[in-house]
C-alpha positions as CSV (number, residue, x, y, z in Angstrom):
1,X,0.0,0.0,0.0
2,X,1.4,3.4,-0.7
3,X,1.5,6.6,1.3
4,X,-1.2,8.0,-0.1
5,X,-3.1,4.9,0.1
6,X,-2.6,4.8,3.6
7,X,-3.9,8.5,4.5
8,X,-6.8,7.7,2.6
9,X,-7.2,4.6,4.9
10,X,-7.0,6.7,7.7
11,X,-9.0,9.7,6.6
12,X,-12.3,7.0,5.9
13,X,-11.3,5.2,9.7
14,X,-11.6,8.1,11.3
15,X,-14.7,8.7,9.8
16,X,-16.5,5.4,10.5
17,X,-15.5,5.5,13.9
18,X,-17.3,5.9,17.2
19,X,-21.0,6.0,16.1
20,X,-23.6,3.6,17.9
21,X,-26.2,2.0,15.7
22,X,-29.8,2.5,16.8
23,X,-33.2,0.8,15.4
24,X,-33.4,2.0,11.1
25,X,-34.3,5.3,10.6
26,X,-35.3,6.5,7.2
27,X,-32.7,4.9,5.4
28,X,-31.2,3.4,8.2
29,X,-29.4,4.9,11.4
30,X,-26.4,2.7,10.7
31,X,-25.9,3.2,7.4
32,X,-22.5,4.5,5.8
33,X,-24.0,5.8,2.6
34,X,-21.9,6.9,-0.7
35,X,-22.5,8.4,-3.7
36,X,-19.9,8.0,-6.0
37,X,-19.6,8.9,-9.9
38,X,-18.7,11.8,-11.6
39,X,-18.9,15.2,-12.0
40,X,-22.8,14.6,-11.2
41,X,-21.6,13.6,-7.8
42,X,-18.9,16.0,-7.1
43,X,-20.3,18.3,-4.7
44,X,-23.0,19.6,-5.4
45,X,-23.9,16.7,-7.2
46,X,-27.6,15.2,-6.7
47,X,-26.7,13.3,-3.4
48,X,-27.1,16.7,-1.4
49,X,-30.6,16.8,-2.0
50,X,-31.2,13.3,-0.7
51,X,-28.4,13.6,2.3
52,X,-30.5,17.1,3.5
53,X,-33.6,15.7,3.2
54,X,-32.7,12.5,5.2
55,X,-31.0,14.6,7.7
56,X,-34.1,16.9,8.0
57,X,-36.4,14.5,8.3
58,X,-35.0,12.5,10.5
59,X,-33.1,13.9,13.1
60,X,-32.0,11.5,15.5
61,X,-30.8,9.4,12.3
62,X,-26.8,8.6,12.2
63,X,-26.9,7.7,9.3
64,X,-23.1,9.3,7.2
65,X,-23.1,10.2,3.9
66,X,-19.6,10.6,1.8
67,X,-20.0,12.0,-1.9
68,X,-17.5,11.1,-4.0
69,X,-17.5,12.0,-7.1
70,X,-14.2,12.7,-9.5
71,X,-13.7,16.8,-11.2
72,X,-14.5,15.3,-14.9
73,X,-16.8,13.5,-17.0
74,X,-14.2,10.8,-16.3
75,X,-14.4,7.1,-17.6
76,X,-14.8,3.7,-15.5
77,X,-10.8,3.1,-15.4
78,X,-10.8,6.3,-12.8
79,X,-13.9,5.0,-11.0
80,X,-11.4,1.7,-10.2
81,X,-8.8,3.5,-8.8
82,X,-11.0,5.8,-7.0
83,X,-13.1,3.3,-6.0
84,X,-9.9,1.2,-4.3
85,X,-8.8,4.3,-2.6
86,X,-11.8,6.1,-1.3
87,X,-14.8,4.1,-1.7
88,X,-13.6,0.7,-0.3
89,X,-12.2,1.9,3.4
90,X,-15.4,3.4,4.2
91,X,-17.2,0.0,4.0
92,X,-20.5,1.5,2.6
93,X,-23.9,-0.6,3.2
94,X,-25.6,1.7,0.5
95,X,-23.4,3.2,-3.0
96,X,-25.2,5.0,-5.2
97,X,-23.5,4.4,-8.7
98,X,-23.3,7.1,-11.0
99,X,-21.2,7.5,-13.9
100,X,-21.3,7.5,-17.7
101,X,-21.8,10.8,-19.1
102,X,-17.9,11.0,-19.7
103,X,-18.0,7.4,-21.0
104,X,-18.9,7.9,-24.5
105,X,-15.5,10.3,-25.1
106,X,-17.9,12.3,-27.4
107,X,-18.2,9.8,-30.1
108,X,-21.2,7.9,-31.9
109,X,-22.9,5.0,-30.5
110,X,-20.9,1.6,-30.6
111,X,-21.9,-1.6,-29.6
112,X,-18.4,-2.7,-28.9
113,X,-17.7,0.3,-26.3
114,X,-21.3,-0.1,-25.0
115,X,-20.9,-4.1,-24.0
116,X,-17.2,-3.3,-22.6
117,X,-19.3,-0.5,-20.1
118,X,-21.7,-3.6,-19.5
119,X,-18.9,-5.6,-18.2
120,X,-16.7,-3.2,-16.0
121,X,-19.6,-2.0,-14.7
122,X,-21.0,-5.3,-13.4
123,X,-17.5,-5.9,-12.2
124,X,-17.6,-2.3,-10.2
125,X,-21.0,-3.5,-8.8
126,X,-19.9,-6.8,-7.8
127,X,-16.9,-5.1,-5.6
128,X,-19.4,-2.8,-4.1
129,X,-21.7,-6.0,-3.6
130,X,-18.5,-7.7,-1.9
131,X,-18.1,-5.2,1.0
132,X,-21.6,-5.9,1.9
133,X,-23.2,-3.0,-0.1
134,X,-27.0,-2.4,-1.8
135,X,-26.4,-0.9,-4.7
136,X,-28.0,1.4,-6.7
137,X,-27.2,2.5,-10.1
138,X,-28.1,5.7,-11.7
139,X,-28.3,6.2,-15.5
140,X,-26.3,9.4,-16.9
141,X,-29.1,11.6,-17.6
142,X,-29.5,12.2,-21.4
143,X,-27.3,15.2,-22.1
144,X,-28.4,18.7,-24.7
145,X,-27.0,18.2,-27.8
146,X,-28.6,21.4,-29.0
147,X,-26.0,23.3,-26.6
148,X,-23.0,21.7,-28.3
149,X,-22.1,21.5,-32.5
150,X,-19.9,18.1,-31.4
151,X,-22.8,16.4,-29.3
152,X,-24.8,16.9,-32.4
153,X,-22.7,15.9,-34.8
154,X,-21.8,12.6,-32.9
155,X,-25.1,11.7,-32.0
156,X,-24.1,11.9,-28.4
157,X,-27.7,11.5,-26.6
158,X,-27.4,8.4,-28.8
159,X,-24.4,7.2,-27.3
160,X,-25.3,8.4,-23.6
161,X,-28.9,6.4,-23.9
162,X,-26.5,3.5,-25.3
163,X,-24.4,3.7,-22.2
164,X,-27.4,4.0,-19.4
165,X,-29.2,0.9,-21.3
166,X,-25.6,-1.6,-20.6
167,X,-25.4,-0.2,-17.2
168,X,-29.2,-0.7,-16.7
169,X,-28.3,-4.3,-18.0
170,X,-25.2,-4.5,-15.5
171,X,-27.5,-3.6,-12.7
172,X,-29.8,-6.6,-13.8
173,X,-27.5,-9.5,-13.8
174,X,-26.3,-8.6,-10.6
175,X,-29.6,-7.7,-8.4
176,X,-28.7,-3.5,-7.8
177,X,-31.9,-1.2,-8.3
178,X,-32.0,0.9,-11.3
179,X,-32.6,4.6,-10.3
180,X,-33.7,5.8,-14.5
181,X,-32.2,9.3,-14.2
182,X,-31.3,9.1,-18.3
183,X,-35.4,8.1,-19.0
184,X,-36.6,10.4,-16.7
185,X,-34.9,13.4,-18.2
186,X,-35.8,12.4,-21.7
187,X,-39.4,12.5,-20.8
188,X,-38.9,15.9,-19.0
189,X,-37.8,17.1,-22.3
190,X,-40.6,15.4,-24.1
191,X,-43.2,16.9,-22.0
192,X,-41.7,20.5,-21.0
193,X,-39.1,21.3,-23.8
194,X,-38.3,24.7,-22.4
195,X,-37.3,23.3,-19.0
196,X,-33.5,23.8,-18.7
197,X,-32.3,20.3,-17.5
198,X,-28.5,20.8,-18.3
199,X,-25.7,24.2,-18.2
200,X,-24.0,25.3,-21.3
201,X,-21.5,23.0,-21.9
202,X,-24.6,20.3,-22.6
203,X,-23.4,17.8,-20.0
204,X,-23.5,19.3,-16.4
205,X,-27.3,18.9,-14.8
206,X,-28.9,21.8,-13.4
207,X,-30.7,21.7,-10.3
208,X,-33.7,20.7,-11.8
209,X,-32.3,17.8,-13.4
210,X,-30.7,16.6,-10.3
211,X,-34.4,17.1,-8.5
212,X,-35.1,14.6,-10.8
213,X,-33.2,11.8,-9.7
214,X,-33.3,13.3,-6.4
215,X,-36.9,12.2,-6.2
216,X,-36.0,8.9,-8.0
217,X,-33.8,7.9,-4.7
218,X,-36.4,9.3,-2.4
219,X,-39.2,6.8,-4.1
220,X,-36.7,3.8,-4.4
221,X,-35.9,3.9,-0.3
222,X,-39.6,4.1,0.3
223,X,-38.5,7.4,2.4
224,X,-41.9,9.4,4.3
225,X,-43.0,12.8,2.8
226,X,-43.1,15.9,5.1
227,X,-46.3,17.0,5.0
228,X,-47.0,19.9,7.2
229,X,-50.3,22.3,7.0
230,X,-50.0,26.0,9.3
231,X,-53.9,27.0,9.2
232,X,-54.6,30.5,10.5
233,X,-57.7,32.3,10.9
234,X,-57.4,35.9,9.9
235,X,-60.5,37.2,11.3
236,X,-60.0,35.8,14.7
237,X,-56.3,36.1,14.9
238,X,-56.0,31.8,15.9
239,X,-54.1,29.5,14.3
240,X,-53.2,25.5,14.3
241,X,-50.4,23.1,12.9
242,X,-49.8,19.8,12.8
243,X,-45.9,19.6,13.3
244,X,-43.8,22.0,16.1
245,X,-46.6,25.1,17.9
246,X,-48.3,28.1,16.7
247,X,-49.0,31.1,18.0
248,X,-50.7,34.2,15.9
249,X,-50.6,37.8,17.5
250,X,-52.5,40.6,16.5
251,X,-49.7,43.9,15.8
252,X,-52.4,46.2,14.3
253,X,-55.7,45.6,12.3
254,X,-53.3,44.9,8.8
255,X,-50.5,43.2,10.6
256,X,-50.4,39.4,12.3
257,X,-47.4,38.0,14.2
258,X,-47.4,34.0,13.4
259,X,-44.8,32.4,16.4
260,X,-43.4,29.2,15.0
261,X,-41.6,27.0,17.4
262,X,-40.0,23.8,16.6
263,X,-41.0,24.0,12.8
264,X,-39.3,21.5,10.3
265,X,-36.4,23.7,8.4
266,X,-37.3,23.6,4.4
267,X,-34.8,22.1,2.2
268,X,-31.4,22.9,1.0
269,X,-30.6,22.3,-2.8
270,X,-26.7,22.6,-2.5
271,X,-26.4,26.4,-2.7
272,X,-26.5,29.1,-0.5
273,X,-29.7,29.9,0.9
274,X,-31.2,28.3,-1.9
275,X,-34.1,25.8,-0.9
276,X,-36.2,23.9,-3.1
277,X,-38.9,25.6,-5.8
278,X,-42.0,24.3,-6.7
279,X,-40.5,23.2,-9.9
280,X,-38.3,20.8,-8.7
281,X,-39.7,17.4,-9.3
282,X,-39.0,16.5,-5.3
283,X,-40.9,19.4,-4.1
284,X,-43.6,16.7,-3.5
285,X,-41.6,15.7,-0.8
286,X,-41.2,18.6,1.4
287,X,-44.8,20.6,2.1
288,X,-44.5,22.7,4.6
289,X,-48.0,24.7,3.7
290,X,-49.4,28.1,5.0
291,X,-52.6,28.3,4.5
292,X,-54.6,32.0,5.7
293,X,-58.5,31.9,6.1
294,X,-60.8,34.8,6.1
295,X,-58.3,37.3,4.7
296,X,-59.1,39.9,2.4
297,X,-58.0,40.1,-1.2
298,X,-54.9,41.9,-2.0
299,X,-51.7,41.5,-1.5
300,X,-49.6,39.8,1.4
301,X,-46.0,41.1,2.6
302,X,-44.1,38.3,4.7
303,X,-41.0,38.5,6.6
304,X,-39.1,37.6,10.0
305,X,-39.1,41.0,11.6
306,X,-35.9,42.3,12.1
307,X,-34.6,41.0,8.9
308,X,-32.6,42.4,7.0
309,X,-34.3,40.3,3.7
310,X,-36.7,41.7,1.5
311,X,-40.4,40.2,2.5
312,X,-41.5,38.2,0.3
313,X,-45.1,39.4,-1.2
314,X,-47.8,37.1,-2.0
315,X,-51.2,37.2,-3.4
316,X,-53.7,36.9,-1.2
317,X,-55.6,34.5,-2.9
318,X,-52.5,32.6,-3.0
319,X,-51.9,31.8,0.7
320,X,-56.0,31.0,1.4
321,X,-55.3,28.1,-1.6
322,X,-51.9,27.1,0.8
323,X,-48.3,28.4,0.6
324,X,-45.7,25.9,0.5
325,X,-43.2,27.7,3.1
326,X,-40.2,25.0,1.7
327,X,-40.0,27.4,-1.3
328,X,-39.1,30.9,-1.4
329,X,-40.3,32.5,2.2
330,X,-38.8,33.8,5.1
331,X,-37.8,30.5,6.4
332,X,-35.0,30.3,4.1
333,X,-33.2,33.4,5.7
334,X,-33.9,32.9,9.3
335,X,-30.5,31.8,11.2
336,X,-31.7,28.3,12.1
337,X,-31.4,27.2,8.4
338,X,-28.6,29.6,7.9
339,X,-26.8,27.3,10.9
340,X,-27.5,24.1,9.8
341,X,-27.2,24.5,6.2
342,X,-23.7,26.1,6.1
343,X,-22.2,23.5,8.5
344,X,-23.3,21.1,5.8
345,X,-22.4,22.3,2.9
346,X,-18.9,23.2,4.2
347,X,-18.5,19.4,5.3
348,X,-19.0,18.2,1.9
349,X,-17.0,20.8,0.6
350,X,-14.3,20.5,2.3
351,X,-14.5,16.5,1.6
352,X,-14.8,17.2,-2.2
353,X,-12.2,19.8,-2.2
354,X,-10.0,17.4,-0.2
355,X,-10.0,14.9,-2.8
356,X,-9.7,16.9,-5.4
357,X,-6.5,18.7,-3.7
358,X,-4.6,15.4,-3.3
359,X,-5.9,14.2,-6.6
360,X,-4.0,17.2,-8.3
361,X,-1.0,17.9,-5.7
362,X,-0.3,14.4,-4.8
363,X,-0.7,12.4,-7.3
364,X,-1.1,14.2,-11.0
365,X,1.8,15.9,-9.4
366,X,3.7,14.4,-6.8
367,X,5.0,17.3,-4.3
368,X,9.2,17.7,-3.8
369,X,10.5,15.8,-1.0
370,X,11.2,18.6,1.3
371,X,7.2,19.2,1.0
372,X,5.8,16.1,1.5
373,X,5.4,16.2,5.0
374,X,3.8,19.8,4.5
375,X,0.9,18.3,2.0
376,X,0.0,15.1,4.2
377,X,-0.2,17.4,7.3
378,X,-2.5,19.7,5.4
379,X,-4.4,17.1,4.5
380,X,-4.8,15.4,8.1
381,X,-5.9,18.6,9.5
382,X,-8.7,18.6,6.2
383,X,-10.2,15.4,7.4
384,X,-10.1,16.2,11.1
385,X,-12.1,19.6,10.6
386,X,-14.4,17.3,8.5
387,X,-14.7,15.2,11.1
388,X,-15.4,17.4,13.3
389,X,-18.1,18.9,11.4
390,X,-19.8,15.7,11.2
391,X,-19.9,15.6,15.1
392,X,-21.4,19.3,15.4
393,X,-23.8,18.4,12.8
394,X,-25.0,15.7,14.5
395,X,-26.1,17.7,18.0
396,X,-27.3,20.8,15.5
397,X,-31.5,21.2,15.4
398,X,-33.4,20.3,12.5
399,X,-36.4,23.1,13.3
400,X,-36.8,26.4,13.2
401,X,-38.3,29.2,15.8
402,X,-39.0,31.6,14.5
403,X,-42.0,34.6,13.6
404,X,-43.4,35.5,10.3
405,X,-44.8,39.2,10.1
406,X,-47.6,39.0,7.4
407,X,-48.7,42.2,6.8
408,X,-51.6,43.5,4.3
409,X,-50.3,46.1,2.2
410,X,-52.2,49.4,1.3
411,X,-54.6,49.2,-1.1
412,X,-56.2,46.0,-0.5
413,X,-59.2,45.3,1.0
């Protein structure tokens, strides 16, 4: 084993270590969970959306989650080393497989290069298999080949459909779960063509794309919906919920105080204060609903007093139909969800960055001799902080206190 092998070895047994396993939780308390592939895994690949909502909705879960995911559209013979190196040590009990859009180098389909992805990547199941893993294999979803003169020329959303039918077929003969991320984003396109599903460069999934297979995962691990209803009464200033307490105060005839306390945090797609939209195919999964009787028509401002954020104005119409407070509202900017959300999104990126920092500095490059000891030092401190965020994530709250202001603006009724 070389040096680098071995500080990988003791990056992953550091973080395996000391956690006691309760009864399953969501997808299980116990369960090391990795997401490994490609640049649709590198954070913030598609995992985060699954990892937050798991963490959210269940919070005395200990369930880990690594994503691991390489800086390219890389090909199967990286996913072997990598897998050797950074997947293995952690001893997963649930991979989620997702490579492929790299796999087709660009080219037309080819039924020789498709049955060669067919066999290594039963052969990378079957090793994931062998450490006691369930498996699940995502298909690359089906890339733009309007954003790109080469993916059109080339036939690539040929090729890529090529590819996710031999992994499909891989996944078969060797009893993983298909997660269909490459059908599902066809028949996005199909049925809402002006839906942007990939970035510029025709490849890299947007959010709404990886909402997609983020749902996918959600349905395949049979994991519960949040479904949350705030009902207040305008008129007579009362109000009722079934998750956390409510309390509404009356500031002025125009203006209601709504006390939250121990409300479930919406949901974080992977950047900054970003939670999820209505658009996003797992927005199903998260409804955290306001819904305001008796209130007059017009126009609603909402807002946590004393914020510095813009309120957010709402039709009035709108909120006596129901709200779904997960999207864009106040809840997103209250400190609570600042809190948690920043401590997990600079654990897995500072993993991703980790990897990719020893990937370029230690191995594309190997550093001088009287440097060495400098770069594994750095990157021993690296895994300790992300350690250590794992451990303050794990005592940090999942729900929110905190007060909406909704006030009726002039002019309406």
């Amino acid at each position: 084993m070389n040096r680098f092998r071995g500080l990988m070895v003791a990056f992953v047994l550091l973080a395996t270590s000391g956690w006691v396993h309760g009864d399953p939780v969501g997808v299980g308390n116990g369960d090391r969970v990795v997401f490994f592939g490609d640049k649709t895994v590198s954070y913030p690949g598609f995992g985060v959306f699954v990892e937050n909502f798991v963490r959210v909705k269940y919070p005395e879960s200990r369930a880990r989650f690594w994503h691991v995911g390489s800086r390219g559209y890389d090909r199967l013979t990286k996913a072997g080393e990598m897998f050797e190196e950074l997947v293995a040590p952690i001893k997963p009990t649930v991979v989620v497989l997702s490579w492929g859009l790299g796999e087709g180098e660009m080219k037309p389909p080819n039924d020789e290069r498709a049955s060669g992805v067919k066999a290594d990547y039963g052969k990378l199941i079957e090793k994931c298999q062998a450490l006691g893993a369930k498996v699940f294999v995502v298909t690359p979803p089906s890339p733009d080949i309007a954003k790109k003169t080469i993916l059109r020329v080339n036939r690539y959303g040929e090729s890529v459909q090529q590819i996710s039918s031999a992994m499909a077929s891989a996944a078969g003969a060797t009893g993983a779960v298909v997660i269909d991320w490459n059908s599902a984003t066809r028949q996005m396109k199909a049925n809402k063509p002006d839906v942007s599903l990939v970035d510029k460069d025709g490849l890299l999934p947007t959010a709404i794309s990886k909402s997609i297979v983020g749902k996918l995962i959600l349905d395949a691990w049979k994991i519960e919906r949040m479904d949350v209803t705030v009902r207040i009464d305008w008129a007579a200033r009362t109000g009722r919920t079934n998750a956390g307490r409510v309390n509404v105060t009356a500031v002025s005839d125009r203006v209601v105080h709504v006390a939250l306390q121990d409300f479930p945090m919406p949901l974080f797609t992977g950047r900054r204060d970003q939670t999820f939209s209505d658009a996003m195919a797992c927005a199903g999964y998260c409804r955290l609903m306001l819904k305001v009787d008796n209130l007059p028509d017009g126009v609603v401002a909402m807002v946590e007093p004393g914020s510095r954020s813009r309120p957010v104005k709402v039709r009035a119409d709108r909120l006596k139909s129901g709200l779904n407070l997960a999207s864009r509202s106040p809840l997103s900017a209250s400190s609570g969800f600042k809190e948690f959300t920043d401590l997990v999104q600079s654990k897995n990126f500072r993993y991703s960055e980790t990897v990719r920092w020893v990937d370029r500095n230690m191995k594309e490059k190997p550093p001088e001799p009287e440097l060495r000891q400098s770069y594994e030092t750095y990157f021993l401190s690296q895994t300790q902080y992300h350690e250590g965020l794992v451990k303050v994530i794990a005592r940090t709250g999942r729900t929110l206190d905190l007060i909406l202001e909704l006030s009726l603006l002039p002019g309406s009724n």
